[in-house]
DOKELUM-759958 format. One record per residue (C-alpha): x, y, z. Coordinates in pm, whole numbers, plus 50000, padded with zeros to 5 digits. Example, Ala and Ser with C-alpha at 12.3 -4.5 7.8 and 13.67 -1.06 7.14 Angstrom:
    east   north      up
   51230   49550   50780
   51367   49894   50714
This chain:
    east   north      up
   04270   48966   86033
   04482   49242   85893
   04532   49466   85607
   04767   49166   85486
   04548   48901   85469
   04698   48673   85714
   04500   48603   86061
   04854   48594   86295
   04727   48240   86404
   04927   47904   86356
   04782   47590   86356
   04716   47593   86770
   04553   47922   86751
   04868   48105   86911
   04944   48411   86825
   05270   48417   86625
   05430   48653   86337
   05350   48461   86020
   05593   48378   85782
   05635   48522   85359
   05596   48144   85299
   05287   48106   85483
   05001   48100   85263
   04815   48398   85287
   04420   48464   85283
   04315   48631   85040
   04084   48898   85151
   03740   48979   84969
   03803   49325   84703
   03650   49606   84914
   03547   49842   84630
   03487   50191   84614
   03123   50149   84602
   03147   49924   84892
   03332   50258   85080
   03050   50453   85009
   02819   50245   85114
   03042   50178   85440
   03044   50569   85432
   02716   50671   85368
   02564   50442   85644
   02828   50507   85920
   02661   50908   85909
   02408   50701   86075
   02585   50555   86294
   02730   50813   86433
   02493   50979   86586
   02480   50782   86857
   02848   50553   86877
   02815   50541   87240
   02489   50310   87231
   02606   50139   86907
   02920   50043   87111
   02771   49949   87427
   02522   49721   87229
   02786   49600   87048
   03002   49464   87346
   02688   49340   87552
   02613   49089   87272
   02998   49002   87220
   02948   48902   87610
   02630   48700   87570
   02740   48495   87250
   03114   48486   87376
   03131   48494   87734
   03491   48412   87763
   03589   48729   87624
   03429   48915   87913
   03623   48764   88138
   03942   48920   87947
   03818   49279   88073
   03853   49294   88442
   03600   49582   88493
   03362   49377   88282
   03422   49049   88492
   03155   48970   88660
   02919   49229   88570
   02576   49145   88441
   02460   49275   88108
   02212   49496   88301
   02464   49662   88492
   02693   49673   88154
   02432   49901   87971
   02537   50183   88226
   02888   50147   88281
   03109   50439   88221
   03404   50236   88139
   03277   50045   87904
   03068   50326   87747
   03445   50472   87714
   03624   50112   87569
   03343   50157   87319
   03358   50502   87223
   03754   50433   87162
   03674   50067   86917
   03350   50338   86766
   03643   50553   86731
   03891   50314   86538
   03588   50231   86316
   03600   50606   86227
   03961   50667   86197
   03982   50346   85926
   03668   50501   85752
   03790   50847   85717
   04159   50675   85600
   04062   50461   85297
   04211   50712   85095
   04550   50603   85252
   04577   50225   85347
   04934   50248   85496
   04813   50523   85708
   04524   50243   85823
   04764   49922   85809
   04990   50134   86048
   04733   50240   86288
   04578   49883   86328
   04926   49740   86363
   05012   49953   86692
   04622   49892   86773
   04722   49520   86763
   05070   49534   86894
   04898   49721   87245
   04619   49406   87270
   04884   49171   87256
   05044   49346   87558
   04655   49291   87687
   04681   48983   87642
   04367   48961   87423
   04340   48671   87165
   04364   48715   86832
   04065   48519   86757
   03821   48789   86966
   03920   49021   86681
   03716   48825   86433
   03442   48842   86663
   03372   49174   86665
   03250   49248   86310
   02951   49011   86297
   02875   49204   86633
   02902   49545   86517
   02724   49470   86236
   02438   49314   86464
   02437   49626   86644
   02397   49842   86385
   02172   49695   86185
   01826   49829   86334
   01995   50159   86347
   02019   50174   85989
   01650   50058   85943
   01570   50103   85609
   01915   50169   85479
   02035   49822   85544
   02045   49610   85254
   02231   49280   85150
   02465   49483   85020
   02510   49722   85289
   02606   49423   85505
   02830   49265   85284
   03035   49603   85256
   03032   49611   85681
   03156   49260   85698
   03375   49314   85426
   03528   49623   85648
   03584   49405   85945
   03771   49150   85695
   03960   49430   85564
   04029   49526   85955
């Protein structure tokens, strides 16, 4: 989903360039308090992106296995063996870093809409289905959760998923 509210996906679940008279989806407000929250907690976070990332992508593998297969370093490498890979540490670090970039940019949305439009327009060249986008938030957001401990709220996690909607 992008800054636009429309998913990219027709009907079939190709991707396509949607239309001004396609209906679009409206996207949940994400509020200023909802930035600091998003903010506040990602401090956290950061201290160690690498592991947050790597967790991340090792559960995106065991609830969607499919999109492991669209990584052909990843292929058919066991979750074990994932937890030490340098490349993937590295595909992480970069998504860890994209979460950063559109944190320290809300401020400036164009600046953000641009940078996750050439972010898209480079997975399409991957070949990487729009749908595995939506499946990263709820995984972040599973990743990061014991991190946060007792920072993580309701709240807290509706402002993450919110983030990923806004992504």
């Amino acid at each position: 989903m992008g800054l636009n509210g429309r998913s990219g996906l027709n009907g079939s679940g190709q991707n396509h360039c949607p239309s001004i008279e396609e209906p679009q989806e409206e996207l949940p407000p994400f509020t200023d308090h909802q930035k600091e929250l998003v903010t506040e907690t990602w401090r956290l976070v950061q201290e160690d992106m690498a592991k947050v990332g790597v967790v991340m992508f090792i559960k995106l593998f065991e609830t969607h296995p499919e999109v492991q297969s669209v990584f052909m370093p990843f292929k058919a490498q066991n979750c074990e063996s994932l937890m030490d890979n340098v490349q993937l540490k590295s595909h992480a670090l970069r998504v860890m870093g994209t979460v950063d970039k559109c944190i320290n940019r809300f401020h400036d949305p164009a600046k953000v809409r641009d940078m996750l439009h050439e972010l898209g327009a480079r997975h399409v060249m991957y070949n990487a289905k729009v749908d595995y986008m939506d499946l990263i938030g709820p995984q972040f957001i599973w990743a990061i959760e014991p991190v946060l401990g007792d920072h993580w709220t309701p709240e807290v996690e509706q402002a993450w998923s919110d983030l990923f909607k806004f992504i």
